[in-house]
N, C-alpha and C positions, 0 to 999 in steps of 0.2 A: 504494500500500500504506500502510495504517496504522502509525505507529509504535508505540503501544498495544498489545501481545500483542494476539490476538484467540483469544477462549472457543471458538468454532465451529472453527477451523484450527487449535488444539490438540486437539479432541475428534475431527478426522478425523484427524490422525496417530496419536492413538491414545497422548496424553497424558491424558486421561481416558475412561472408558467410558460410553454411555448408559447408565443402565436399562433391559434387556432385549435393549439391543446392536441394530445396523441391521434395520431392518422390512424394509425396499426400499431400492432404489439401482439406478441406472444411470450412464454416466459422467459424467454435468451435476449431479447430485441424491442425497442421502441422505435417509431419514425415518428419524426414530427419537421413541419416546418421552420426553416431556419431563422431566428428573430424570436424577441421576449418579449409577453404578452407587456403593454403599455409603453415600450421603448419609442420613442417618437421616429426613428427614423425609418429608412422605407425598406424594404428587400426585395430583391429576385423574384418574382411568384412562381411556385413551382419548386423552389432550392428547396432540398428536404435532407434530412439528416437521419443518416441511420445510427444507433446507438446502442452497443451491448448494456446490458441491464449490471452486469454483473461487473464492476472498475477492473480493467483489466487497459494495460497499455496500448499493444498493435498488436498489427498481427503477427503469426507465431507464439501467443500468448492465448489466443482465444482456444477452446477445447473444440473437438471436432463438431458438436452439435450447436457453439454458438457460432462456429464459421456456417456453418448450414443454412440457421437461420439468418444471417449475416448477407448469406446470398439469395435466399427463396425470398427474404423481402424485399432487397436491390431488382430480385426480377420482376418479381409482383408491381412493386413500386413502378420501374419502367415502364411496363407494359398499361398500366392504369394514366401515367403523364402522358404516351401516347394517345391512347386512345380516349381520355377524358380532356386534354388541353392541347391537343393536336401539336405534341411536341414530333420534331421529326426527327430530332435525335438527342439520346439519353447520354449522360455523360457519367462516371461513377469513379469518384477517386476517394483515398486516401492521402494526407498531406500534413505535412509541417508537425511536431511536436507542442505545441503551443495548450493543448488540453492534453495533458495523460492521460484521456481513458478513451481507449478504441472506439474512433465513431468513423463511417463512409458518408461522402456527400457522393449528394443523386441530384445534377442539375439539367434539365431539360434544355434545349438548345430548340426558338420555336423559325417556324419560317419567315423568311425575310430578315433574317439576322447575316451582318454581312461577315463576309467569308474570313476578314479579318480576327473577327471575334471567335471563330470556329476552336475553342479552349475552352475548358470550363475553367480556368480562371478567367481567361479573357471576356469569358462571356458577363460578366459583374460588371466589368469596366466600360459594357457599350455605352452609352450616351443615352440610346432610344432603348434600352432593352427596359421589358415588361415590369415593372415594380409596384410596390402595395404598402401600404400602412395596413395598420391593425385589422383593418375592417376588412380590408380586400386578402389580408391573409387568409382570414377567418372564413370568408367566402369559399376561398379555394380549398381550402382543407375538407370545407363541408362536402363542396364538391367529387373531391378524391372519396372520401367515404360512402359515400353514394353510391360513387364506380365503384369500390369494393365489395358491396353487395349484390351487384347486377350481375 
């Protein structure tokens, strides 16, 4: 264990709230959208975060059934940005040390995004790309859950 509070193991006890609050979750895995419920500034819509439940670093650390889950939700997850916000392409990484505990970003990439931005880091950076305050998060999330049931 970290001695470092850690940002993820507060946000699943329920020390802060996402934006739009849990997507999916089974017992290994959380997703939720990227952004703290009442933080004034805008996000990505669509950027979603995958999170082991359990504080564990990166990967090679996770046990084989929360790698599992780790990737049945990244597929899930893609397959739903597709076809529920007509993303045409899913982007899925791991990055930077900056939070110790193993999370994957799942960011959508929609059309008419110019070819420049074709990164999912890059894609944050466009100028026009699609962003949301609280409300529009909250919209999208409900949305994704929706598609998870149909």
């Amino acid at each position: 264990m970290d001695i470092q509070p850690c940002f993820i193991c507060s946000k699943q006890r329920g020390d802060m709230k996402s934006a739009g609050g849990v997507i999916y979750e089974d017992e290994h895995v959380s997703v939720s959208h990227m952004g703290i419920s009442g933080e004034s500034q805008s996000a990505y819509l669509g950027y979603l975060i995958i999170e082991t439940k359990r504080h564990t670093r990166g990967l090679g650390d996770l046990t084989d059934e929360e790698a599992s889950a780790v990737f049945v939700a990244t597929n899930r997850m893609s397959r739903i940005l597709r076809d529920s916000l007509q993303a045409e392409h899913v982007y899925s990484y791991v990055r930077g040390d900056a939070v110790p505990h193993f999370h994957m970003h799942l960011i959508p990439r929609y059309a008419g995004t110019p070819e420049p931005f074709w990164h999912p880091v890059q894609l944050a950076e466009w100028p026009d790309a699609p962003r949301g305050n609280t409300s529009q998060i909250v919209q999208v999330c409900s949305q994704l859950r929706a598609a998870m049931t149909n």
